[in-house]
Steps between C-alpha positions, in 0.01 A plus 500: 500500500425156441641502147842679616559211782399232266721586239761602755479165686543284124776750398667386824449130467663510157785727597606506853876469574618167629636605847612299790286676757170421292562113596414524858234650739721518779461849663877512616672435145208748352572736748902466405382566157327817567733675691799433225255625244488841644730704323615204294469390145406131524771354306727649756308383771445133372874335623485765814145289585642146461806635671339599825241229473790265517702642773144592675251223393261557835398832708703330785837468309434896384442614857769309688764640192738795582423817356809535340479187304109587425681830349767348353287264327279830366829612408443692132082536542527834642255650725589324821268584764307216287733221606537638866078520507507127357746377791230721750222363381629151498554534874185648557314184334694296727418702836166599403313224271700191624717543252209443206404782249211623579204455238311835620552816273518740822751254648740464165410843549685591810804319405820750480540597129186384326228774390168434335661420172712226665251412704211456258765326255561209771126534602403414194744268359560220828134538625282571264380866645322732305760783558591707206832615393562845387903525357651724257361225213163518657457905462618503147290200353148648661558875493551451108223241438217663722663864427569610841678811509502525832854490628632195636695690778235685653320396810150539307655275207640253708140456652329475140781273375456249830106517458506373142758243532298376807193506264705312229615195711138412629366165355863417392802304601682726683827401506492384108297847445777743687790287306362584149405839573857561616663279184284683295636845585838375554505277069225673336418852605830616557613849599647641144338385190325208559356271208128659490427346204584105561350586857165248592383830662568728253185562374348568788737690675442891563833584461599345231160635305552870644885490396564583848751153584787766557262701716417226747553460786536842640692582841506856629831471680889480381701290722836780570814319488774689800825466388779353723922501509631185596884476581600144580851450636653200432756439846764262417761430711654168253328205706186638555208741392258648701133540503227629748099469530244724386274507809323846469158502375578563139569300216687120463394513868740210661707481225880507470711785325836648494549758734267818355482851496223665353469911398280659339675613164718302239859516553808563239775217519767802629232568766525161660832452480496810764258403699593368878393095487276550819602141597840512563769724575689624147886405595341114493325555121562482174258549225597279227175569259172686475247320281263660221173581661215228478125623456266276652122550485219390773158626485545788712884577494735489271870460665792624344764287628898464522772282603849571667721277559739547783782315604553525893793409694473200790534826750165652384227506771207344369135596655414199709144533317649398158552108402841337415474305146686273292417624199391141338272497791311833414290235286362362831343875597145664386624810278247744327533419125698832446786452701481126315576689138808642659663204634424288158705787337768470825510105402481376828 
């Protein structure tokens, strides 16, 4: 063990990415960092971090923010519970730890969004705790050095995998330790076809000894996608467009959208030109296009998705729920990233 973290730790120092979040030990901005990261490649998530940084440069400024600006601000991240945990955390700090982040594990702990990962990763980093974090990176780099065919998603491999990488950061510096093992997974031992043979650990490695690199890691379960129809209708009326909220419990929670229906099955173009608009009476429509259908993938769903756009006369009874727009001020609202590929194509 001591050889892997040794040449892990020099492999590190030589070759670790030059990111703006590695110049500071303040928990807040590492904690920002963190939470983009999830689900995010971190080029993407590099001007989104300096962005929110600058608009929210202290817990305080976060928490006292509206949660539509938070969101608007997230706007193109995906996954938004993350932002709306952020702003709930940010309040908690304030009401609960006088507005400081806490420097406890259990404590980052409790905060609204953050796991062990998270946790362990701030832990770590800001205070020097010897928590270890176990990511994606993490699984692949030790299953295939040390062999471990356990799989990574079972409760008995999650165990094993925690117990060595607790084992591993003993009698180092955490937070430097936890960085390369992640960097090292994330540069070096990559998913598909990584460089065995200009890798430090190559010779050593298991995996890469046992041609098993392709093997490793192993995970017993498929993640199953469930399909979904979206039909967006566009409600113009020549002055204004109009939107409503997504409040259920679902996803782009608190986000804005055209007026929606969903169903369960794709629909032909002839099909929705039948169809009753649900909205508003039919003498006050007219549809004046129905748009090719967009696929858009998340991890769990993938949404099939379609525009109409109607044109509505001034007589047309709007539901009281949905929002009057300019449409050059649709800009100012939080939109899930999908409905943003349609109105680039609209030219708004």
């Amino acid at each position: 063990m001591q050889h892997f973290k040794q040449t892990l730790h020099h492999w590190y120092k030589l070759n670790k990415r030059e990111l703006p979040w590695r110049y500071t030990k303040d928990p807040y901005k590492i904690w920002i960092s963190e939470i983009i990261l999830q689900q995010t490649r971190v080029q993407h998530g590099i001007s989104y971090y300096e962005k929110f940084i600058e608009r929210f440069p202290t817990i305080m400024n976060l928490a006292k923010a509206n949660e539509d600006e938070v969101l608007k601000l997230w706007q193109g991240l995906g996954y938004y519970s993350r932002a709306r945990n952020l702003h709930q955390a940010a309040k908690s700090i304030i009401k609960n730890f006088n507005g400081k982040f806490p420097d406890d594990y259990q404590d980052i702990l409790s905060l609204k969004g953050i796991g062990p990962y998270t946790a362990a990763a701030i832990a770590s980093i800001a205070f020097g705790l010897h928590h270890a974090t176990v990511d994606g990176n993490v699984y692949r780099v030790l299953s295939r050095y040390f062999g471990i065919e356990t799989p990574i998603d079972s409760t008995s491999g999650k165990k094993f995998f925690g117990n060595l990488a607790d084992e591993l950061i003993l009698d180092s510096e955490p937070g430097m330790h936890n960085q390369a093992l992640m960097e090292f997974g994330a540069l070096q031992c990559v998913p598909k076809n990584p460089e065995c043979g200009n890798c430090p650990l190559g010779h050593s490695c298991f995996a890469a000894a046992n041609k098993m690199v392709n093997a490793l890691p192993v995970k017993e379960k498929k993640t199953k996608q469930n399909e979904r129809f979206f039909y967006y209708y566009l409600l113009d009326d020549g002055k204004y467009i109009y939107l409503e909220k997504r409040t259920a419990n679902d996803i782009w929670k608190n986000l804005y959208q055209f007026p929606l229906i969903e169903l369960d099955r794709n629909l032909s173009e002839a099909h929705i030109l039948e169809m009753n608009i649900p909205f508003i009476r039919s003498e006050f429509v007219n549809i004046v296009s129905v748009s090719g259908s967009k696929k858009h993938i998340l991890s769990h769903q993938i949404i099939h998705a379609r525009l109409i756009h109607v044109e509505i006369s001034e007589n047309a009874a709007i539901p009281k729920s949905f929002v009057k727009v300019k449409q050059k001020d649709i800009s100012k609202f939080a939109i899930p990233r999908l409905l943003e590929l349609f109105i680039e194509a609209l030219d708004f």
